[in-house]
PLY file of the C-alpha trace (Angstrom):
ply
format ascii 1.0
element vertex 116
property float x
property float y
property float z
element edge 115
property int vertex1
property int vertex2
end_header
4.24 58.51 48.32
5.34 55.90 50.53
1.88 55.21 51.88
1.04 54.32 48.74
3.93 52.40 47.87
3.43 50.19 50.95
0.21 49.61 49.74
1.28 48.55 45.86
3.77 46.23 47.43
1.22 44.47 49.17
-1.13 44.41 46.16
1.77 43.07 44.46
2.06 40.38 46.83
-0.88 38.76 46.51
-3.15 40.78 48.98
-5.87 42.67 47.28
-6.84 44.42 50.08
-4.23 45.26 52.45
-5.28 46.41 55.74
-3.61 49.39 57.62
-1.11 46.98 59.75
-0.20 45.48 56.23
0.77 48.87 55.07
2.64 49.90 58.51
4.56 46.51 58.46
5.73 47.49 55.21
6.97 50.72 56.09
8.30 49.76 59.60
10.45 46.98 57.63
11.87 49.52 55.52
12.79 51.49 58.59
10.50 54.13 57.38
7.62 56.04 59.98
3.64 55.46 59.45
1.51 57.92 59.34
-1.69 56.47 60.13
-3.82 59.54 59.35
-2.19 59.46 55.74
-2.88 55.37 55.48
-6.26 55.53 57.26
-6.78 58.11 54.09
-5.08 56.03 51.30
-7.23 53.17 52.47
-10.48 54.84 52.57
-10.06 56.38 49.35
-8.99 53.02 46.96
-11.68 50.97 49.40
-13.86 48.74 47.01
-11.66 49.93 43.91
-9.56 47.58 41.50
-5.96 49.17 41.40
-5.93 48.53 38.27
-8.14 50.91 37.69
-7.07 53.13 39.84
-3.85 53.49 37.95
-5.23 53.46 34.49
-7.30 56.61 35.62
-4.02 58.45 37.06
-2.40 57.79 33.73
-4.99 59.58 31.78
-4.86 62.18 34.54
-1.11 62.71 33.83
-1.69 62.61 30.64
-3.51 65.94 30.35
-0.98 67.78 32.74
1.20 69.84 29.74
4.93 68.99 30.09
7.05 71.14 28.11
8.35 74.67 27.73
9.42 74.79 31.17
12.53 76.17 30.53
11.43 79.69 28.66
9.05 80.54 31.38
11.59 80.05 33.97
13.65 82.48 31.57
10.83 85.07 31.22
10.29 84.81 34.70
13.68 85.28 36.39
14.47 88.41 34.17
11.23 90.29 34.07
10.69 90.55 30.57
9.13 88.80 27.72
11.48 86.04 25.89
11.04 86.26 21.97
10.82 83.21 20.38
14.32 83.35 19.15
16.12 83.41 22.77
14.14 80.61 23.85
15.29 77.98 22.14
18.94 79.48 22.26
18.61 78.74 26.47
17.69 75.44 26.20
20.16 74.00 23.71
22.47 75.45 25.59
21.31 73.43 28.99
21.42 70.47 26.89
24.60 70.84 26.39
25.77 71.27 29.91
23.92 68.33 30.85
25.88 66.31 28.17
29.37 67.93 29.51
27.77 66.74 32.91
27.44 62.97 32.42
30.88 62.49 30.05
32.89 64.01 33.16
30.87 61.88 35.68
32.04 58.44 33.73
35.67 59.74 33.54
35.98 60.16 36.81
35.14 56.74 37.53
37.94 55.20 35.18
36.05 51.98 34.40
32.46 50.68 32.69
30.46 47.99 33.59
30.51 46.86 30.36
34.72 46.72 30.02
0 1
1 2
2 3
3 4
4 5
5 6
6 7
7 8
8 9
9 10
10 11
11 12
12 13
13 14
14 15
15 16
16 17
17 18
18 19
19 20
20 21
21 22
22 23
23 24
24 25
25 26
26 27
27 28
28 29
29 30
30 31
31 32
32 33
33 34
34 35
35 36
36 37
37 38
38 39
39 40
40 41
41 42
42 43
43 44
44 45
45 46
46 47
47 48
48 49
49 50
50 51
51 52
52 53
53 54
54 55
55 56
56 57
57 58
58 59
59 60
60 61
61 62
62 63
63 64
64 65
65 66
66 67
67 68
68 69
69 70
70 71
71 72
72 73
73 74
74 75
75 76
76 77
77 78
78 79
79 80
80 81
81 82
82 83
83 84
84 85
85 86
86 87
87 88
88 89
89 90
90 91
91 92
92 93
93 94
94 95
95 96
96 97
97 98
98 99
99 100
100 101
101 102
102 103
103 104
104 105
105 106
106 107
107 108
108 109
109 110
110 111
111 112
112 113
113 114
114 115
């Protein structure tokens, strides 16, 4: 992932077709290590491609991948039996409302907003 956020940066900088030392600049000035085998990859993959369209592509990629019910397969899974559709929903309202216990303690402990 940070290959190919080098390589966005220097898209976004004007350079429509960084080269491998753009990329490992990038990285370097970050303090983070290049891979060259990964950007040597990166780079021969988005060669003679608009990012553009690169990206619109990935979105409708994402797009397909199905992003809920997590939570009752994790369930079903853990305990080694089937969850009816009644316990289901039960688990997950009641990790929504840990999360929200969660993120009212984490402001009290800081005794001030950003917005006071």
């Amino acid at each position: 992932m940070k290959v190919i956020a080098a390589y966005l940066l220097a898209v976004l900088g004007g350079n429509t077709s960084p080269s491998a030392g753009h990329v490992k600049d990038i990285l370097n000035s970050v303090g983070a290590e290049a891979d060259d085998d990964r950007i040597e990859l990166l780079l021969s993959e988005v060669k003679g491609r608009d990012i553009t369209e690169l990206i619109a592509a990935g979105r409708e990629k994402l797009a397909s991948v199905p992003s809920g019910g997590g939570a009752a397969v994790a369930v079903a899974a853990a305990g080694g039996t089937v969850v009816s559709g009644s316990a289901a929903p039960a688990a997950a309202e009641s990790k929504k409302e840990e999360k929200v216990e969660e993120k009212e303690e984490s402001d009290d402990d800081m005794g001030f907003s950003l917005f006071d």
